[in-house]
C-alpha positions as CSV (number, residue, x, y, z in Angstrom):
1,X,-3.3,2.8,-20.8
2,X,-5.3,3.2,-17.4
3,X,-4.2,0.8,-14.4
4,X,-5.9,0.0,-11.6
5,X,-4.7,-1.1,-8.0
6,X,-7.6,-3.0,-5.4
7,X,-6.1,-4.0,-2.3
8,X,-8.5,-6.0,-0.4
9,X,-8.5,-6.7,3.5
10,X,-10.1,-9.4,4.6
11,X,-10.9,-9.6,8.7
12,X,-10.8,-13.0,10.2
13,X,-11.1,-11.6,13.3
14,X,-14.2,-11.2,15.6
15,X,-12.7,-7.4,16.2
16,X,-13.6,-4.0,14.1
17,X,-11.7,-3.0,11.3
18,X,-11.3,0.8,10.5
19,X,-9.6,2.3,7.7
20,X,-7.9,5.7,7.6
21,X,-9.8,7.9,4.6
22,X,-6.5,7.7,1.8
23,X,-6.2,5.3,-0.6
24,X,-4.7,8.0,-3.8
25,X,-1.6,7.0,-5.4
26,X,1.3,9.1,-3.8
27,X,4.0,11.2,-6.0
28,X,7.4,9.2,-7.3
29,X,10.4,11.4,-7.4
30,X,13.3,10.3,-9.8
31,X,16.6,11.4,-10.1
32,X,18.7,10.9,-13.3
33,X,18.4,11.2,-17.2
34,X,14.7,10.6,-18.8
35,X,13.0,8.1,-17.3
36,X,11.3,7.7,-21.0
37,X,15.0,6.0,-21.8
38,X,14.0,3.3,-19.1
39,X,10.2,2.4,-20.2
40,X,9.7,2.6,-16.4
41,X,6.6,4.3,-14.9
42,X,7.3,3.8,-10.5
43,X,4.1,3.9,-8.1
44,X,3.7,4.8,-4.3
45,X,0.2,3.7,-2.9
46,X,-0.4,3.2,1.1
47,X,-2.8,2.2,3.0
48,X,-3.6,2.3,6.9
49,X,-5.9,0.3,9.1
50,X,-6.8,-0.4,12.6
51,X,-8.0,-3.4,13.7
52,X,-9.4,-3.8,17.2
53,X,-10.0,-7.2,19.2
54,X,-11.8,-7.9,22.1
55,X,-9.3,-7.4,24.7
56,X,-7.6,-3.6,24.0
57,X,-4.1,-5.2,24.4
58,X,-4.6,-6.9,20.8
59,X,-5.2,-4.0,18.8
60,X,-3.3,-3.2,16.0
61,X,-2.4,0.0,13.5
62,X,-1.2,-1.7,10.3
63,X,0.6,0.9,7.8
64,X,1.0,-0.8,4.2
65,X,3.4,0.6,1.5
66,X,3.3,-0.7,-2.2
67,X,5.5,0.3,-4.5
68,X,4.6,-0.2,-8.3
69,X,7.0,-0.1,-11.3
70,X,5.6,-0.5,-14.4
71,X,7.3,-2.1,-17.2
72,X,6.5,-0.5,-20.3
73,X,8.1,-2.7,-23.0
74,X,7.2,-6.0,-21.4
75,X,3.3,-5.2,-20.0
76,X,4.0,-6.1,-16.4
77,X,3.7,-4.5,-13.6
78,X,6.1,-5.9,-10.4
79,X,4.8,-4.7,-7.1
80,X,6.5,-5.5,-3.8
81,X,4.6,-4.4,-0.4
82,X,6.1,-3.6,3.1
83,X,3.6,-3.7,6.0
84,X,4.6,-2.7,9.7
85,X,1.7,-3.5,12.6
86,X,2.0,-2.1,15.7
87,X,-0.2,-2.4,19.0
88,X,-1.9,0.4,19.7
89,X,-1.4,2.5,22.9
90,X,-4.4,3.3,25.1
């Protein structure tokens, strides 16, 4: 079974957007017993962009974290994201 994750940013903006060059899943550590026991398979994907507005005092760095758990038994996968945005410093 091959999954795939598409996270799409739209800008509504008039400013640039700018993407850092990542995007590959990141490695899931797990402590305990065999995970096979759980039918769990956990993801760790980010994602960073910049997006810039007309004035400098409006631009942003936005750092996105999804975290993916796959549910083997049932076919679902639950994702729940975290995004931080803060301005960027001249």
């Amino acid at each position: 079974m091959v999954d795939n994750l598409r996270l799409v940013v739209r800008n509504l903006s008039s400013g640039t957007l700018e993407f850092e060059p990542e995007g590959y899943p990141h490695p899931v550590f797990v402590q305990g017993r065999d995970l096979g026991e759980l039918a769990l398979r956990p993801g760790h994907h980010e994602i960073t962009f910049r997006l810039a507005g007309d004035e400098p005092a409006v631009a942003v760095e936005v750092r996105v974290v999804l975290a993916t758990l796959r549910l083997l038994d049932q076919g679902k996968v639950r994702i729940t994201a975290q995004a931080i945005a803060r301005p960027l410093v001249a």
